[in-house]
N, C-alpha and C positions, 0 to 999 in steps of 0.2 A: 318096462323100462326101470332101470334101478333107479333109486333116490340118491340122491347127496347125501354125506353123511353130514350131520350137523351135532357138536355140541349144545348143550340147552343147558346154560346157569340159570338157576332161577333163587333169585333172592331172596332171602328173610333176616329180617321183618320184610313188609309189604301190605298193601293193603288197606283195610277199613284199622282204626285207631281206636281207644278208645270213648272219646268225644262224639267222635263220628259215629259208631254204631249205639252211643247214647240218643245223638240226636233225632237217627231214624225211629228207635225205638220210642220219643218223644212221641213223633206224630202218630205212627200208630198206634197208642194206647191212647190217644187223646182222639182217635176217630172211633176207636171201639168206646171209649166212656161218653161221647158228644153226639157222634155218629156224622155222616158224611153232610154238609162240606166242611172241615176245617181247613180255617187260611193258612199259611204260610209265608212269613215277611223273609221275603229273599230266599232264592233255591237255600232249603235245609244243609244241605253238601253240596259242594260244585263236583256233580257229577250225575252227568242227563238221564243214563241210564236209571240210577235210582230216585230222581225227581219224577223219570215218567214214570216209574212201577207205583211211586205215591200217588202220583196222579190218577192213577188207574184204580187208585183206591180211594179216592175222596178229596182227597188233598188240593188246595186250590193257591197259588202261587202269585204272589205280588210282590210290587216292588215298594210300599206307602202304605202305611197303616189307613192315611185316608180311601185307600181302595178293597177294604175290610167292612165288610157289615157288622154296625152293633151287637147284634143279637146273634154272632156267630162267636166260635174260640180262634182264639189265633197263635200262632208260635213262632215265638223269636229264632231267629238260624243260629246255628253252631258258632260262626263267625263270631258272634256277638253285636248289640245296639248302642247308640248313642244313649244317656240318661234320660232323654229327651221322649223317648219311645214309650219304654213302658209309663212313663209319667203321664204322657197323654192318653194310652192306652186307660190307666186308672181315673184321670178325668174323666173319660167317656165311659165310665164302668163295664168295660169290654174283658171279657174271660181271659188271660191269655198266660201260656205257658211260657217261660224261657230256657231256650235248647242252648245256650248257649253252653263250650266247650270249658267244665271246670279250672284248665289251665289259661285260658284266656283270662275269665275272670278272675284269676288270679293276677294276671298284669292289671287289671283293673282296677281291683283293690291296692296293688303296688302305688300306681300313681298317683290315687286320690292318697295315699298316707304322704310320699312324698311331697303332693304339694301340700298338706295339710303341715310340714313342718318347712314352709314357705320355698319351696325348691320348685323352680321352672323346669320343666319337663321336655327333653326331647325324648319322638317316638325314632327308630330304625322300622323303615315298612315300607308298603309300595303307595305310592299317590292312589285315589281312589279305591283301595281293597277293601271290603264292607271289616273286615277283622281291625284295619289300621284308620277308617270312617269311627269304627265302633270305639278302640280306645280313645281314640281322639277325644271321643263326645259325651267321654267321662267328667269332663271337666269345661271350664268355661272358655271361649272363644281367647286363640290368644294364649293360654298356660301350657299348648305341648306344640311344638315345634316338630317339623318331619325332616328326619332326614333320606335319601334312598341309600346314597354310597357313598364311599368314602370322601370325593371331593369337593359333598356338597357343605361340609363342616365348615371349611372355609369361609362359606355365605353366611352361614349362622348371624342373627342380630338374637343377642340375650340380651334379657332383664342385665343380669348380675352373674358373671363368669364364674363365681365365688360360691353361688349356691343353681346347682343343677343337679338331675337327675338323669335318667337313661333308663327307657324300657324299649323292648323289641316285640315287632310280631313275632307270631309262636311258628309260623313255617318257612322261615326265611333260609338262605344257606349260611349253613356257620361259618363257611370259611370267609364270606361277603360281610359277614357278620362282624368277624373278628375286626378285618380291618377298619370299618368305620366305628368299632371302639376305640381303635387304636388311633387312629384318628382325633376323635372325641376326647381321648383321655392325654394328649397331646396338645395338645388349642386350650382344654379346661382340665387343670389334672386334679383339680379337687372334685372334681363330678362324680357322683354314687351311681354305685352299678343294682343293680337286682341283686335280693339275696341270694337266688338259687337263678341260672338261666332260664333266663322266658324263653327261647327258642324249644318246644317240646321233645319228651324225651322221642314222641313216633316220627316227626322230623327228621332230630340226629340221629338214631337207630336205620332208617330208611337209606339216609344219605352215605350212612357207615358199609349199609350193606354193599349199595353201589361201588361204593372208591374199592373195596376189597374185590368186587368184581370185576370191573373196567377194565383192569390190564391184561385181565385175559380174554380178552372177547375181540372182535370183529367190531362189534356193534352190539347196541342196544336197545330194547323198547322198555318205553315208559308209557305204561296205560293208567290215560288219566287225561283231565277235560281240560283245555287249551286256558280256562279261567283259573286251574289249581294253581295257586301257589305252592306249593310243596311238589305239585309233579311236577311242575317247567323246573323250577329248583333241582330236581333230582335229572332232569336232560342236561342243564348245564354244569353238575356234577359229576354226571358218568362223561361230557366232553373234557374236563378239567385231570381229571382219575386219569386220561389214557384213550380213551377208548374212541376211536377214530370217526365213530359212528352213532350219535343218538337221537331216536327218533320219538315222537310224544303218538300217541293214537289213543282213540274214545276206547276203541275195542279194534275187533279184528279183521273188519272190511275196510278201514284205515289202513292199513299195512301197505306198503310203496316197497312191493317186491323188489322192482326192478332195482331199486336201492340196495338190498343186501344181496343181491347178484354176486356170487365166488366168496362168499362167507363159509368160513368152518367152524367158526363160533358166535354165539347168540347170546346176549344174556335178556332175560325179562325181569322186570317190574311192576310197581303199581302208587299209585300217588296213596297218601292218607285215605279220601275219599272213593276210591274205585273198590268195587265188590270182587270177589274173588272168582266169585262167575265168569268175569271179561277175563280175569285171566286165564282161568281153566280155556275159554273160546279161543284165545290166542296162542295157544300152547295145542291145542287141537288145529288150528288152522296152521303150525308152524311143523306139527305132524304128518300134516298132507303132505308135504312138499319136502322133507326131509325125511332122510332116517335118523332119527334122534336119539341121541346118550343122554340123559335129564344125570342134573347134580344139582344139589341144591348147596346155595352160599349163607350159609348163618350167622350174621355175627351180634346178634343180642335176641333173648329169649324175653316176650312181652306177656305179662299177667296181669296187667293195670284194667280197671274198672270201674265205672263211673256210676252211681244210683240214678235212679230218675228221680224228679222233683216229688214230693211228696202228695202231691196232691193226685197224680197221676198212681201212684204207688197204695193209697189207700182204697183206690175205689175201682180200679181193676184187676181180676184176680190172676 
């Protein structure tokens, strides 16, 4: 029986970031220099696949540093922690690495300078995201205010409309983005932006890729864990771009064929934190069922790189 023919865009950028493929690299050189078990405060990535492969290697995952044993190492996630965390972690003289993602703490550092020249802080981010928990609790209860979207400006109660700041999660959508700055800078227009945008560059690269594909496709998949922010972000960007059809899946027994039924075009993706493995498996199981023409969509070329903390770096070779 013949196949259908199927177009297959496959995007780039896609995939692991560089934060992300630091992070994983965290815990495995801290189970080769410790050896197994090392904890884990909050999945490393949101992304099961690679949580269970850690798992399978020592890696022991919680959600409370109180659920960590003294006498083991622990490692902060990529996301990033409250100030709170590693402070106690050091009271309890507990070993522990921080994975957290250079660009994040870099909003980090933003803020505390911010308030530090007396500027009330609102964050752009999702209610409970451990990335938007984490800057939050940079600072004391009270000094960063959350917004989600644009109309929640409105509600805003400030200190002082005269001295505000603005930092954003780093995987949010820019275009969601934009307008609750604009927003923000509408209601308070003396409010300071970030020097450089927080929203990262493997975010807007990802999302860039998408909009340039969307319009030529049928539909889309975004592989990547229902918890990513940056994947759900890239499903409601490739619906936004054009594209009639966008569907999220772990990998590729998630696939809801019956959905792309009379499709002649397909594009795939991959959130920040998804391996490239799931995608190769998806692009295999989208082989079975098609005859496929593969193109690939490029539109930014990434070489960013991120060191591991030093401590890990001198005593592993």
């Amino acid at each position: 029986m013949t196949q259908p023919a199927l177009k297959l865009y496959l995007a780039a950028p896609r995939g692991f970031c560089a934060g992300v493929d630091r992070a994983i690299k965290i815990v495995e050189m801290a189970l080769e220099k410790w050896g197994a078990p090392v904890f884990v405060r909050h999945e490393i990535v949101h992304n099961r696949f690679v949580v269970d492969g850690l798992r399978e290697k020592g890696a022991v995952f919680v959600e409370e540093l109180d659920d960590c044993p003294l006498d083991r190492p622990v490692v902060f996630s990529a996301h990033g922690v409250p100030k709170s965390v590693p402070a106690e972690a050091e009271r309890r003289n507990m070993i522990y690495v921080d994975a957290t993602c250079p660009l994040v703490s870099k909003v980090h550092i933003e803020a505390e300078r911010h308030a530090e020249q007396g500027l009330q802080i609102v964050m752009i981010g999702h209610a409970g995201h451990p990335e938007t928990i984490g800057t939050m609790g940079q600072l004391p209860a009270g000094d960063v205010l959350l917004v989600e979207r644009a109309d929640d400006v409105a509600g805003l109660d400030v200190r002082d409309p005269d001295k505000l700041a603005y930092v954003t999660q780093t995987t949010l959508s820019v275009d969601d983005t934009a307008d609750v700055v604009s927003a923000l800078q509408a209601r308070f227009p003396k409010i300071v932006g970030p020097h450089k945008e927080d929203i990262c560059y493997a975010t807007t690269n990802r999302q860039e890729a998408v909009k340039a594909m969307a319009p030529n496709v049928d539909a889309i998949l975004v592989i990547g864990a229902p918890n990513s922010s940056n994947s759900r972000r890239l499903v409601e960007v490739g619906a936004r771009a054009g594209c009639a059809y966008a569907q999220l899946v772990q990998r590729a027994t998630d696939i809801d064929w019956r959905a792309l039924e009379g499709i002649e075009s397909l594009g795939i993706t991959a959130g920040a934190s998804a391996p490239e493995v799931l995608v190769r498996e998806v692009i295999d199981a989208v082989k079975a069922r098609y005859d496929v023409t593969l193109e690939q969509v490029e539109t930014a070329v990434e070489r960013v790189e991120f060191k591991v903390p030093k401590v890990l770096r001198e005593t592993v070779a």
